[in-house]
Each structure stands twice: as structure tokens, then as C-alpha cells.
N, C-alpha and C positions, 0 to 999 in steps of 0.2 A: 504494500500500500504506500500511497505517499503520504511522506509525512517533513514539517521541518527536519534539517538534519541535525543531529543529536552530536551531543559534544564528546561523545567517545568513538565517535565515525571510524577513526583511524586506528583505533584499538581492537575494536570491534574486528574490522577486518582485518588485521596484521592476524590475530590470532587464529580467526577460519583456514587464512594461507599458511601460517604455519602448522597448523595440526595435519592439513593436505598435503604436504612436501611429502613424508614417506608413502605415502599413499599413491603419490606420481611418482617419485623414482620406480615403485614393484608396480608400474599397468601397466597394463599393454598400451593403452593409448600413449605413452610414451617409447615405449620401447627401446629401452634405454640399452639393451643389449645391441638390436641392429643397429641402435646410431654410434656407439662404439666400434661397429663393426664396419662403420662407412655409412649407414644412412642420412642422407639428409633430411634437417630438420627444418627446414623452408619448404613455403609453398615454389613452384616454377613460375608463376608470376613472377614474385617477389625476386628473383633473381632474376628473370628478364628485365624488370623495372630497372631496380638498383644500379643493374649494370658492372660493368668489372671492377672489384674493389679493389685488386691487386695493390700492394703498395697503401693502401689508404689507410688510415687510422677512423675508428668505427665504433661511435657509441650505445648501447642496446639498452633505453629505459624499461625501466618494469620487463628484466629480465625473468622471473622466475628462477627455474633451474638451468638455463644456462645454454641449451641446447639448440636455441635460435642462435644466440649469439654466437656459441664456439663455431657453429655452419659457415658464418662467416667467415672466421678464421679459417676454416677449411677453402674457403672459397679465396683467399689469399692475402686477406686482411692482414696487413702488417702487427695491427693493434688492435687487439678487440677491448672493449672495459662495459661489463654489464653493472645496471644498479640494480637492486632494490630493497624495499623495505620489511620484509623476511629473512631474518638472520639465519634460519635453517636453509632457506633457498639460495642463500647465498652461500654456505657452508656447500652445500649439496652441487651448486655448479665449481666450486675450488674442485673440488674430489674431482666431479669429469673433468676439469680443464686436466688434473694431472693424472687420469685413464687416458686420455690423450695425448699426452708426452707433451705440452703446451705448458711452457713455465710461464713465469707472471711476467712478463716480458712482451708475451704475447697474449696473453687472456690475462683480465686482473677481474677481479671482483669485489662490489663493494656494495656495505650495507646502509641503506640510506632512505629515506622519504623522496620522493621524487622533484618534488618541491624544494630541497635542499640539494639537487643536485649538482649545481657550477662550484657549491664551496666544498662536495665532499669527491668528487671525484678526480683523477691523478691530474687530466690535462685540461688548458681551459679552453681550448675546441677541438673539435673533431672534424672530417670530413664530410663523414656519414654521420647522422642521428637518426638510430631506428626505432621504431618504434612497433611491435608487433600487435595481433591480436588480440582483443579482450581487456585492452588498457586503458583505457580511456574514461570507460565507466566507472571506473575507483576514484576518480578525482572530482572533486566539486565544483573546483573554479579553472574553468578552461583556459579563461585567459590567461594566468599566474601560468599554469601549462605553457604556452604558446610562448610566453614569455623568456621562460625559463630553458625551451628549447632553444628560441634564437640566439639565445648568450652563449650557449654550445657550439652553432655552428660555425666550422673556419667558414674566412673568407672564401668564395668561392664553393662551398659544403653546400650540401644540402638536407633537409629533413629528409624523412621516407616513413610514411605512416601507410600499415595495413591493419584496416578494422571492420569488424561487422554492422552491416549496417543500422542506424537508429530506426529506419522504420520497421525494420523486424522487431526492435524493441515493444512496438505498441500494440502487435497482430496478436491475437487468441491462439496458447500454444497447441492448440487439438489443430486446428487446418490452416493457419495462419492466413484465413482468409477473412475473417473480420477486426475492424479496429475495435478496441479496446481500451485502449491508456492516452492519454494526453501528448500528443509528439511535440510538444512545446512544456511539457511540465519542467518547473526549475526547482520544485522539492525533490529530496531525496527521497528515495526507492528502498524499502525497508520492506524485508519477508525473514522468513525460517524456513529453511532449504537442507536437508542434511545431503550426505554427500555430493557429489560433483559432474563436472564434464568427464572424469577420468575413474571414477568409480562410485557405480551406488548401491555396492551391497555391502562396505565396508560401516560398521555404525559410527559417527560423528558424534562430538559433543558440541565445538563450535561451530553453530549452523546459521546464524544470524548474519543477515550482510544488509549494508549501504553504499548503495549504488545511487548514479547520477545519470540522465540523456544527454547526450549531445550532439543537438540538429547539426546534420552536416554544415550548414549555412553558418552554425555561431562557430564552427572549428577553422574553418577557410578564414573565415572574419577576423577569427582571433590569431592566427599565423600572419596574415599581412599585415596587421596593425602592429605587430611585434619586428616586420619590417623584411619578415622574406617572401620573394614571389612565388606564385602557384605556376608550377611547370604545366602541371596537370591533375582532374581528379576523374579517375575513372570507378564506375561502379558495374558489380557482377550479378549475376541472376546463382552463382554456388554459392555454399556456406563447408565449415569444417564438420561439422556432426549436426545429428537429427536435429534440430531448435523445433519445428513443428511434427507433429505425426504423419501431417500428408506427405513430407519431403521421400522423394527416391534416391538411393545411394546410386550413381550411374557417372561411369569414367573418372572415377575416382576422387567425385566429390556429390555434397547431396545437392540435390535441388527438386522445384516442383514438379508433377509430371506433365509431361510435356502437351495434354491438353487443357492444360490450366495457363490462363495470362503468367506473363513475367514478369519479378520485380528487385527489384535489387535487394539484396544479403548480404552483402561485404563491400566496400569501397577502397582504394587505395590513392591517396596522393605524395605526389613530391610539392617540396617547399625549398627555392635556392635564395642562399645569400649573396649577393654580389661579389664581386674581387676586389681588392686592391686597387684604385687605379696606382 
């Protein structure tokens, strides 16, 4: 339900994420054996987008465990440095970085609020600033976001945001064919949910989350007022797992079937900062 947001927001959720950390290392939905073993843990978009990182140095907000970020590294990122503010999850991406013979040199990891992240992390820009899925709805104030990315990006950088889309946020989860919620609401998102994206037969005690929308329209808005240009934003008709029950799992992503209209489920854009003159 919506409700204002409550002054333990960030407690609240640090805690749900940390009880879920052992939870994602042992699923499959991670599958943290094949990615040791070579899998990548990028979407093929996201690597088409990006583009070749070779040589670049490359920051991964609201890492979790680590396993988008060190992809990159795989992909030949000079430097990779993931945040977040899960000390287990960050404890838990050190370990992979060094299952992967990757010293701190080249993967660093660090534990932080997202919001404090120009003053806690090693460098104060990056090439890349990525930012994966599912992140975005943890924070309340977007703008502070936007803000806070463009103090990250070098000269010449640019952001790289892949997210799910807000209006799946507001569709009924039986057929995600009727609205339901508010796509302009700016209260916080308040339920009890026990388990997760990555297992629901495991029992939970932290199951309480606060969550926030964010219209695509106030996220673009809030990236140029902070002062970097939109390359582009595209959006897709896949999602990563079921979100609705009418979704079909087909070429290896879900989406509607295919006599049903289409609508977007995940977005992605870039954001550059200029160069030097």
C-alpha cells in the first residue's frame, strides 16, 4: 500500500537484503557455479549498448553480489569498483572477485549507501557508471540519484542505466492487463512479501520492504538537470522473470503472448558527460 515513507526506510530494507544474500549465492537463479565457470552475468543488450569497455575504469551502483559487475571485468574493464549498502553482499562479491583470481586492483568492493557514494568510493570518476536492474526503486529521491551519478562520471563517461519498467509497476500481477496503482504516486510502496525473485520456498523473517516509482519522465529529467545528455532511451516488450502470470518464457526471456498488444517491461538508457575542451 502507499503510504508516507517511514523513517526506518533504509533499515528496513538493508536488513530484507541482507538476510537474502545466502539465499542468492545457493539459487539457481544465480548460478553462481556456471558464472565461475564462464557465464555471463549480463543481459546481450547491455553489452551491445555499453559497448567495449576495454581499458575503461567502470563503476556498478547497487551492486549486490557482484556478478554484474565482475562481467565486466570479464569483458575487459581495466577497473571495476561495485557499491552497496549490504555488508554481506559486499562481503559475498570480495569472495567471487577472489574465485576469480581478480585482486583489488581490479575488482574492489565497497560498502556504502548509494547516496554517499562520491565520498566512499576509491576514484572520483569513472568512465562507465552502471547501473543494473531492480535499483532504482530503493531510493526515494531521484534527483539526489541523478545527482550523485553525475559527480561520478569522467569527463567524456557516461551513465548506463538498465531497468524495469515503471509501468509494469502499476499493472494487476494475475494478467498484467489492468491498471491498478497510481503511475505518478510519490509515497512510498510499503507491503510484506517473504521470500524473493531468487527463492520462495526458503522461510524469511525480514519480509517488509519500501519501495518508491519512478516515471521514466522524472528519471531522464533528473539526469539532465544534473547536467548529462540523453544518448538515448530505449524500451523493450521482455522482462527477466515471470512479474505477471500471463507472461511466456520464449527465447530466453518472458514476455506477453504474442496475441496480446505490447508494452514495455524494461527500459534502458545512456547518459554522457561532455569532454574537456
Amino acid at each position: 500500500m502507499y503510504s508516507p515513507t517511514p523513517a526506518d526506510w533504509r533499515e528496513t530494507n538493508r536488513k530484507r537484503w541482507d538476510e537474502r544474500v545466502p539465499l542468492h549465492l545457493a539459487s539457481d537463479y544465480y548460478d553462481l557455479d556456471a558464472f565461475r565457470a564462464g557465464k555471463d552475468a549480463l543481459r546481450d543488450f547491455e553489452v551491445a549498448e555499453v559497448g567495449d569497455v576495454r581499458g575503461k575504469s567502470l563503476l556498478h551502483l547497487q551492486c549486490h553480489i557482484g556478478a554484474d559487475t565482475l562481467s565486466w571485468a570479464r569483458h575487459g574493464a581495466s577497473r571495476v569498483v561495485g557499491l552497496d549498502f549490504s555488508e554481506p553482499a559486499v562481503e559475498a562479491a570480495r569472495e567471487l572477485a577472489a574465485d576469480l583470481g581478480l585482486t583489488t586492483d581490479r575488482a574492489t568492493f565497497v560498502a556504502a549507501d548509494v547516496y554517499d557514494a562520491a565520498e566512499a568510493v576509491p576514484d572520483s570518476s569513472y568512465d562507465v557508471v552502471y547501473t543494473g536492474v531492480g535499483a532504482l526503486c530503493w531510493l526515494p529521491d531521484i534527483r539526489r540519484w541523478a545527482e550523485t551519478v553525475a559527480s561520478l562520471v569522467a569527463p567524456g563517461g557516461f551513465l548506463y542505466l538498465s531497468e524495469f519498467h515503471p509501468l509494469a509497476d502499476i499493472l494487476d500481477d494475475a494478467t498484467g492487463s489492468r491498471i491498478e496503482h497510481d503511475y505518478f504516486a510519490r509515497d512510498a510502496w510499503i507491503e510484506e512479501t517473504p521470500g524473493g525473485y531468487a527463492d520462495n520456498t526458503t522461510p524469511t523473517v525480514h519480509n517488509r520492504t519500501v519501495e518508491w516509482q519512478h516515471p521514466i519522465g522524472d528519471v531522464v529529467s533528473a539526469l539532465a538537470a544534473a547536467g548529462l545528455r540523453i544518448d538515448f532511451l530505449r524500451e523493450r516488450e521482455i522482462t527477466l522473470f515471470e512479474r505477471f502470470g500471463a507472461l511466456e518464457l520464449r527465447d530466453g526471456a518472458y514476455r506477453f503472448p504474442a496475441d496480446r498488444p505490447r508494452m514495455p517491461l524494461m527500459y534502458s538508457l545512456k547518459a554522457s558527460k561532455e569532454s574537456k575542451a
